[in-house]
C-alpha positions as CSV (number, residue, x, y, z in Angstrom):
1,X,0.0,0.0,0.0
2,X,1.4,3.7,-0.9
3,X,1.9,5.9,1.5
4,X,0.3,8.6,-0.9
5,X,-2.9,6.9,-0.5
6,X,-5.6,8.3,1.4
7,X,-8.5,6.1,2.7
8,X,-11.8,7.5,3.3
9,X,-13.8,5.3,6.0
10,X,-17.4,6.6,5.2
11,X,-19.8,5.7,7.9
12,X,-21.8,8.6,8.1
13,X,-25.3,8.8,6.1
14,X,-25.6,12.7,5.9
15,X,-26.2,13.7,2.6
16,X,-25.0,17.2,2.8
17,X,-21.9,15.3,4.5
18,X,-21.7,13.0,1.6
19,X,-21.8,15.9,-0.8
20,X,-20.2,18.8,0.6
21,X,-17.2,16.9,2.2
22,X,-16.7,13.0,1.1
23,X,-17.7,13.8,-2.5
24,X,-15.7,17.2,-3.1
25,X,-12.9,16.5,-1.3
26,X,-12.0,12.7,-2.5
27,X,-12.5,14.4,-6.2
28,X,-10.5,17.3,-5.5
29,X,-7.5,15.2,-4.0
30,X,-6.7,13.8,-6.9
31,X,-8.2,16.4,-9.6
32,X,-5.0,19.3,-7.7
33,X,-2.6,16.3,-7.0
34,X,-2.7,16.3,-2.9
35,X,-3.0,12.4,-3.2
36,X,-1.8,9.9,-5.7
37,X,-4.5,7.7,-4.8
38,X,-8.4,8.0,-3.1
39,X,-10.4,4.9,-2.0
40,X,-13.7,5.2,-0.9
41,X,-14.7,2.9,1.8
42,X,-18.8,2.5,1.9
43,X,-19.5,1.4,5.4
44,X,-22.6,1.1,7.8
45,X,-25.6,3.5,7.2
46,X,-23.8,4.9,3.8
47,X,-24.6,1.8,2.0
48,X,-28.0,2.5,2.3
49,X,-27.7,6.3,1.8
50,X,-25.7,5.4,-2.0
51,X,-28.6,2.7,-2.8
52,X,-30.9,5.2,-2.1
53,X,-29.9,8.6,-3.0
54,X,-29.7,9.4,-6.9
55,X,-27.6,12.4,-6.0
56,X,-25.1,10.7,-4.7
57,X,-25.0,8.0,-6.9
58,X,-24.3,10.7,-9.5
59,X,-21.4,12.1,-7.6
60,X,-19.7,8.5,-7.1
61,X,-20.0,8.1,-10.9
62,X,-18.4,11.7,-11.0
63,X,-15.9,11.0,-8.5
64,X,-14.9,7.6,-10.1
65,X,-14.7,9.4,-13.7
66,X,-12.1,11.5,-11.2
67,X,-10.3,8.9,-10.7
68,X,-11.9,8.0,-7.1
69,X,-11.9,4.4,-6.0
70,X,-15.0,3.2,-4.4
71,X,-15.7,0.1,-2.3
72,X,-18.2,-1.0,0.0
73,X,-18.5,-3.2,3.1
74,X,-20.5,-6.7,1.9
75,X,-21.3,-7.6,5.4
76,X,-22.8,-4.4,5.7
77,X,-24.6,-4.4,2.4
78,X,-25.6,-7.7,3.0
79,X,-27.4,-6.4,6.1
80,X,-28.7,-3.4,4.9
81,X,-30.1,-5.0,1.4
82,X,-27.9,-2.9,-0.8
83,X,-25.9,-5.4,-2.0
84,X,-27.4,-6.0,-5.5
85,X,-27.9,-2.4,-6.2
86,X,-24.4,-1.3,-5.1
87,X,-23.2,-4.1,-7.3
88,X,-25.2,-2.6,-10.3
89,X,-23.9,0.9,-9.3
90,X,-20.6,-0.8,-10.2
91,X,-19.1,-0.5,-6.3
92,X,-16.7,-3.1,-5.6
93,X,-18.2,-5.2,-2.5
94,X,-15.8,-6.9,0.2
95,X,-15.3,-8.0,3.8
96,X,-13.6,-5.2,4.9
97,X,-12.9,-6.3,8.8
98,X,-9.7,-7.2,8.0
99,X,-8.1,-5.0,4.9
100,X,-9.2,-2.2,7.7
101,X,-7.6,-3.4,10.5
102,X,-4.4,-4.1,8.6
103,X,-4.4,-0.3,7.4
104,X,-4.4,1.0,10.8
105,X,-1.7,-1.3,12.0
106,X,0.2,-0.3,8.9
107,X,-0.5,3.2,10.0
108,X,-1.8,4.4,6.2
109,X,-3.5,7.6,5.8
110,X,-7.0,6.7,6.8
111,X,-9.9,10.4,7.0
112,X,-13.0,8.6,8.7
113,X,-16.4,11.0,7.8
């Protein structure tokens, strides 16, 4: 993992959040060159906010035309009942219990919204 890589853990389903701070900032990281590398990580409450929200679905597909990776939590999707639509958003789903816990050991560059 680069150290030029920032992590976004999203867990909070505020869409004025979402917009206003996930969204525009993970897009304007990369877009002026402050990271190399943005990953989204979709967890909790937020998966239902993107299966939901036609807004925000529209800024992922901005943010990913950015350059923004995007990936979501399948136990929480799983949970939530946003797994197929994430899927069909094109958000990669995976157990991320683990991955997580090996980025904060590895002290990466983790923002959690």
């Amino acid at each position: 993992m680069k150290k030029n890589h920032l992590y976004i853990l999203w867990t909070n389903d505020n869409p004025l959040t979402a917009e206003h701070m996930v969204m525009m900032y993970s897009k304007n990281a990369l877009l002026r060159n402050w990271w190399d590398e943005v990953t989204v990580i979709i967890w909790g409450a937020t998966s239902k906010l993107v299966a939901e929200n036609d807004n925000i679905q529209q800024l992922i597909k901005e943010g990913e035309e950015s350059g923004v990776k995007f990936s979501g939590c399948l136990a929480c999707a799983n949970n939530l009942g946003t797994t197929e639509k994430l899927m069909e958003l094109g958000i990669e789903l995976k157990l991320w219990g683990e991955p997580l816990t090996e980025l904060i050991k590895n002290k990466e560059n983790i923002l959690t919204v």
